[in-house]
Each structure stands twice: as structure tokens, then as C-alpha cells.
Rosetta silent file (secondary structure, phi, psi, omega in degrees, C-alpha in Angstrom):
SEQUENCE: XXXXXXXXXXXXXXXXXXXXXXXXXXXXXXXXXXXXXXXXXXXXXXXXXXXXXXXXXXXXXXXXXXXXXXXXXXXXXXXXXXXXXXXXXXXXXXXXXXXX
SCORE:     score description
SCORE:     0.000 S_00000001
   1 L     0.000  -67.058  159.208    0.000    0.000    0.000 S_00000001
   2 L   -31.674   64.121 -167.611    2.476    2.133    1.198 S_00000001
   3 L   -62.224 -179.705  133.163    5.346    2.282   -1.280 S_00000001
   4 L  -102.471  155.377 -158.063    8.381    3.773   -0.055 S_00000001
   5 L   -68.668  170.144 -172.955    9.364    6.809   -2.443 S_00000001
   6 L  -158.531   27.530  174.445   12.159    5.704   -4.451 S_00000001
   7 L   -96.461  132.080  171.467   12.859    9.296   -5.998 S_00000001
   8 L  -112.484   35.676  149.051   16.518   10.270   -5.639 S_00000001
   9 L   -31.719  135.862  160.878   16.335   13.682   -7.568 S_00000001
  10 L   -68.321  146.243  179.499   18.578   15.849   -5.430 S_00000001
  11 L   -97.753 -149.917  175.165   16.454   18.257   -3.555 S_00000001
  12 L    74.080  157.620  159.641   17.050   21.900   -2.400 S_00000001
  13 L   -52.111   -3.314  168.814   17.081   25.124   -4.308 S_00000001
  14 L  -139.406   47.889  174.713   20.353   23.867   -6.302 S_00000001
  15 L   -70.837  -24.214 -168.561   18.877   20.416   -7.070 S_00000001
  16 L   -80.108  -11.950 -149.283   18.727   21.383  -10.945 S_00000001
  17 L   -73.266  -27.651 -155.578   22.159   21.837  -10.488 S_00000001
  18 L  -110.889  102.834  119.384   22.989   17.934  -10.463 S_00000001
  19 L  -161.343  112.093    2.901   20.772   16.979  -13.387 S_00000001
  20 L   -52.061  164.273 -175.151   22.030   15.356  -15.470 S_00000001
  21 L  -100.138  113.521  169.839   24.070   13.740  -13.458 S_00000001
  22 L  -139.499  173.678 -158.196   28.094   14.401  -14.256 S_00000001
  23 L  -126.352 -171.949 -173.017   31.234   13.820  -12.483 S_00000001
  24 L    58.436 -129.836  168.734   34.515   15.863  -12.237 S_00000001
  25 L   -90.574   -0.657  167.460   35.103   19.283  -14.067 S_00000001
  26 L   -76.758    6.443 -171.224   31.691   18.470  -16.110 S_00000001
  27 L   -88.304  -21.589 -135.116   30.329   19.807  -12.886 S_00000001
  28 L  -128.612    5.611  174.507   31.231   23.435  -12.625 S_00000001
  29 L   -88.955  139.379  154.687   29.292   23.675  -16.679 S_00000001
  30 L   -59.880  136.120  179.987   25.482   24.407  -16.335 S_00000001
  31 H   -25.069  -90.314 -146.196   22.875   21.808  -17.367 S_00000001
  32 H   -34.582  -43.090 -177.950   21.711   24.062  -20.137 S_00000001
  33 H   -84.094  -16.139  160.021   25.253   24.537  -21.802 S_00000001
  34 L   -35.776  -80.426 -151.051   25.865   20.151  -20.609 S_00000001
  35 L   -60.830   -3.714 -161.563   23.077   19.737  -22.757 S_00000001
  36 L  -133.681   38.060 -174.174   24.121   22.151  -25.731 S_00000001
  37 H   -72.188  -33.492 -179.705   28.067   21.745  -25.660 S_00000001
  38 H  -100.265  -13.729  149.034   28.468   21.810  -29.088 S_00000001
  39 H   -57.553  -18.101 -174.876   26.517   24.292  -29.781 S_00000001
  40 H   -98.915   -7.570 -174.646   27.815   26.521  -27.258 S_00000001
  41 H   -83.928  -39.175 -163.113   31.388   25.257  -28.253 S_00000001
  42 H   -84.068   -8.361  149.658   30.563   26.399  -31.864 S_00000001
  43 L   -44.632  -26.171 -150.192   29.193   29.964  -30.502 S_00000001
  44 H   -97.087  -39.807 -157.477   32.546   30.042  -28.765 S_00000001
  45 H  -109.984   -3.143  169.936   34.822   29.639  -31.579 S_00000001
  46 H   -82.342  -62.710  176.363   32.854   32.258  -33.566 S_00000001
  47 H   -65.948  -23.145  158.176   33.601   34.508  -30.775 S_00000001
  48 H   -77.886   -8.600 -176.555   37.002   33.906  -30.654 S_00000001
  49 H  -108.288  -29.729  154.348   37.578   34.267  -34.208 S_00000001
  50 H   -43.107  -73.394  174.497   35.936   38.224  -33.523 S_00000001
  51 L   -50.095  -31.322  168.481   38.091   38.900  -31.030 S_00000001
  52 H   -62.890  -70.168 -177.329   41.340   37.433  -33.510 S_00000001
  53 H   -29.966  -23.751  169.597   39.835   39.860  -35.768 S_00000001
  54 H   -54.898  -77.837  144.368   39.812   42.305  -33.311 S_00000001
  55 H    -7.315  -79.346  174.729   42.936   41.720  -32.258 S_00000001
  56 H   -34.715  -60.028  175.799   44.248   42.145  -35.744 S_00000001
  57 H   -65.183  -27.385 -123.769   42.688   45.015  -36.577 S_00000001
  58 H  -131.473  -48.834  170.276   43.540   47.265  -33.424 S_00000001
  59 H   -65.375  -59.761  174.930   47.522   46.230  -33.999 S_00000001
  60 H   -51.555  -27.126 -162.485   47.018   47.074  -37.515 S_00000001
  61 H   -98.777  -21.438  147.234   45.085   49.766  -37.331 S_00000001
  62 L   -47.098  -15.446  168.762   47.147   51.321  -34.261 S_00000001
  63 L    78.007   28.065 -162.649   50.377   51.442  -36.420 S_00000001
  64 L    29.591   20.723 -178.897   51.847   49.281  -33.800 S_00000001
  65 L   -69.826 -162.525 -158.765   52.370   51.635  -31.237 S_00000001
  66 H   -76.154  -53.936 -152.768   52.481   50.514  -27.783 S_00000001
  67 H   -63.368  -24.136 -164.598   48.951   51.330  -26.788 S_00000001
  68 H   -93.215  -61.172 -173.221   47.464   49.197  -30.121 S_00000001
  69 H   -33.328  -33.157 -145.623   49.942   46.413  -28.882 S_00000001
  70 H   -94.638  -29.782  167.347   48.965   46.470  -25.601 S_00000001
  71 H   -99.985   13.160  167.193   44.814   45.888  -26.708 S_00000001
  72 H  -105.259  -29.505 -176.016   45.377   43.784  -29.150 S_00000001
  73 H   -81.873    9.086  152.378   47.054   41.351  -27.184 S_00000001
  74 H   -78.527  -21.937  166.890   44.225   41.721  -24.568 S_00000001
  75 H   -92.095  -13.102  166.389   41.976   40.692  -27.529 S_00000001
  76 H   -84.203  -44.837 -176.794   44.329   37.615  -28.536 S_00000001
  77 H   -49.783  -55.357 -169.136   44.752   37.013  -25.215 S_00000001
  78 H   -48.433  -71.113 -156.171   40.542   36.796  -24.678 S_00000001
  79 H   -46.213  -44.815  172.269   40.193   34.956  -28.316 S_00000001
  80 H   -60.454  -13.509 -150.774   42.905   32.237  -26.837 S_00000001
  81 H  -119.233  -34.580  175.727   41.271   31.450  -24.165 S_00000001
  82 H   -75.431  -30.016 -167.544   37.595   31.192  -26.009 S_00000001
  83 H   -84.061  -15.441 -160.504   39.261   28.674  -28.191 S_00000001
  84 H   -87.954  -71.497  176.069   40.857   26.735  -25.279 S_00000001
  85 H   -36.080  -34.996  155.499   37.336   26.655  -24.009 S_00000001
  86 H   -68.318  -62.099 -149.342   35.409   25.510  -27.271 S_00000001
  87 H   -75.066   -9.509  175.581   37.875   22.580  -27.730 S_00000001
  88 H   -76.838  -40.717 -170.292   37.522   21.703  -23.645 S_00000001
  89 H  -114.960   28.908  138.210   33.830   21.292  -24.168 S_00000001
  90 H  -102.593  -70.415 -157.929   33.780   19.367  -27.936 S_00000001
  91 H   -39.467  -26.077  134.758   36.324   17.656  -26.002 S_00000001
  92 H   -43.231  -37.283  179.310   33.554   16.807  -23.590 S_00000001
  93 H   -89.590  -18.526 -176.826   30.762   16.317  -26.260 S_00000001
  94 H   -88.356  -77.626  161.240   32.990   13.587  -27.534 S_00000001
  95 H   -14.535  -64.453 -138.669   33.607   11.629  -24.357 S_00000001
  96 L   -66.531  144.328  179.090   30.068   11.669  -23.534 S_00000001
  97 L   -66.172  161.120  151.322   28.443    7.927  -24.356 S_00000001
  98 L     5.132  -82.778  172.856   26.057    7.460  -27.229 S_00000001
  99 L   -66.125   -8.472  164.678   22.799    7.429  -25.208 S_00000001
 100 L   -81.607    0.000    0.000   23.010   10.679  -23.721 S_00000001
């Protein structure tokens, strides 16, 4: 009559947090982008190819002085970092089994 409940959804206000369920550094991504990695990887790599572009322009168009050196390699720097960050999470979309 009775059942006993047999839901283990985590509970609390950061219950959504664990669902799907992943382990490691797949933790600290939100569900929404978990579920959308390569989309958000290919959003990523878009944005990083602005900022090269950026980058580019802003040395070039500064004439190399210091000051165009000094932002573009704050916009290489950024652009470096989006790309490290796309290929960390297709790196991630690949790993994942099949059936998810």
C-alpha cells in the first residue's frame, strides 16, 4: 500500500544543479550549456575568431604603437582562451556515451 518513495532527484534550491548527473570538471558547466556543448562550443569559436579579428585590426590599425599592442594582445589574449574553451567542451561532447 504504502510504497516507499524511491525518488533520488537531489532536492534543495540547487537540485537542478545535479541533473544530469556528471562527475569531475563536467560539474562546474550548467545543465543548459551540458546539454548544448556543441553548440555553445561552436558559438565560442565564432567569438574567438571576432576577437582574432579584433585583435588584428587594433595592432594594424594602431600602427603598432604601444597602446594598439597592448589591446590587441588583450583581444588575442581573450580569443585564446575562447578557443581553449570551445575545444575543452567538444572535447567533452565527444567523451560523452552514445545514449546521452
Amino acid at each position: 500500500m504504502n510504497e516507499p518513495n524511491d525518488n533520488t532527484a537531489p532536492r534543495g534550491p540547487r537540485g537542478w544543479w545535479a541533473s544530469p548527473p556528471r562527475s569531475g570538471m563536467q560539474r562546474i558547466i550548467s545543465p543548459w550549456e551540458y546539454r548544448h556543448l556543441r553548440a555553445v562550443a561552436r558559438v565560442r569559436i565564432a567569438a574567438g575568431i571576432v576577437l582574432a579579428g579584433l585583435g588584428a585590426v587594433t595592432l594594424v590599425g594602431g600602427s603598432f604603437t604601444t597602446k594598439a599592442v597592448g589591446w590587441a594582445m588583450l583581444f588575442l589574449a581573450a580569443a585564446a582562451g575562447s578557443f581553449a574553451w570551445a575545444a575543452w567542451d567538444l572535447a567533452i561532447a565527444r567523451s560523452a556515451s552514445a545514449g546521452t
